[in-house]
Structure formats: C-alpha cells, structure tokens
C-alpha positions, 0 to 999 in steps of 0.5 A: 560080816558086811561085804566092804569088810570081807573084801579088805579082809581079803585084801588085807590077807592078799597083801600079807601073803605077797610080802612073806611067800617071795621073802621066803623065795628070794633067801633060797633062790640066789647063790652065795655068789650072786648075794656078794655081787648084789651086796657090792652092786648096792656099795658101789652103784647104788652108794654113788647116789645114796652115799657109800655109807647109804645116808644119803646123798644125790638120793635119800638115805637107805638105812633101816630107820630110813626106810621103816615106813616103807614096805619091802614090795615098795622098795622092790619096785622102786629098784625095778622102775625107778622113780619118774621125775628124780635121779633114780634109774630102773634097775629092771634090765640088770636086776631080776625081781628075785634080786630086787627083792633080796636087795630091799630085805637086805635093806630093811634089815640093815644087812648092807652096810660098809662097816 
C-alpha cells in the first residue's frame, strides 16, 4: 500500500471512528430531563429561525431529507459556532458539545418534529 493510501485509510477509519464513538456517548450521557429541554429548545428557539415545523424560514430547512448530504460532526459545529456571515448564532455558551451533538442526531433522524 503506498503511503497516500494508507494515510487516508487512516483518515478515513479516524473520521469513521468520530462520528460513531461520541453518537454512542451522546444517547447515554443526557437525562430524559434534559432531551425534552433540548427537544423543545430546537421547537422554539431554533424554529424561530428555521420554522416551527423546521422547513425553513430566516434559515434553512432542518428536516432530514434537508439535512442528508451533511454529516452529524458538521451539524454539530454549526450549532456550537454558528455561521460567519448569516443569522446563525453560536450556541456554544448554552449548549454543551454532548448536547449539540444529540440535537444534530435527533435531526438527522428526524426525531424532532411538532407533529
């Protein structure tokens, strides 16, 4: 294996291992409590800006078939450090990176919803 290929295979098994070891964290590490909190944070809050049904609004829709081509890591980060340049404010004071995290899988999966 030539040295390009093995470091992006490392790369490659790096990025994998980020995104599936804190998903597994982030399901255990937060109490019922605190998921209805950041289930209604992302209604309220978050829908203010994207819609309280999240299709969008000030700011992009947050629904699962709008969010595909992005990865949970990403997701996350936009939520810490918001977005230079647009409406999006960093979360990073309110959030922490556990929370952000569960917010972006909830997201994914299309598990916050206001139906």
């Amino acid at each position: 294996m030539s040295p390009l290929k093995a470091t992006l295979s490392c790369l490659a098994l790096a990025t994998h291992l980020f995104t599936i070891i804190p998903a597994a964290a982030a399901e255990t590490d937060l109490s019922p409590e605190r998921k209805l909190q950041l289930n209604h944070i992302v209604k309220q809050d978050c829908g203010s800006c994207h819609g309280m049904t999240l299709k969008g609004g000030l700011g992009p829709a947050l629904l699962p078939e709008d969010l595909k081509g992005k990865p949970v890591p990403f997701l996350q980060h936009t939520i810490l450090y918001g977005r230079t340049g647009t409406a999006m404010p960093p979360w990073k004071t309110l959030l922490t990176e556990q929370e952000a995290l569960w917010i972006s899988q909830q997201l994914k999966a299309g598990k916050i919803t206001n139906k």
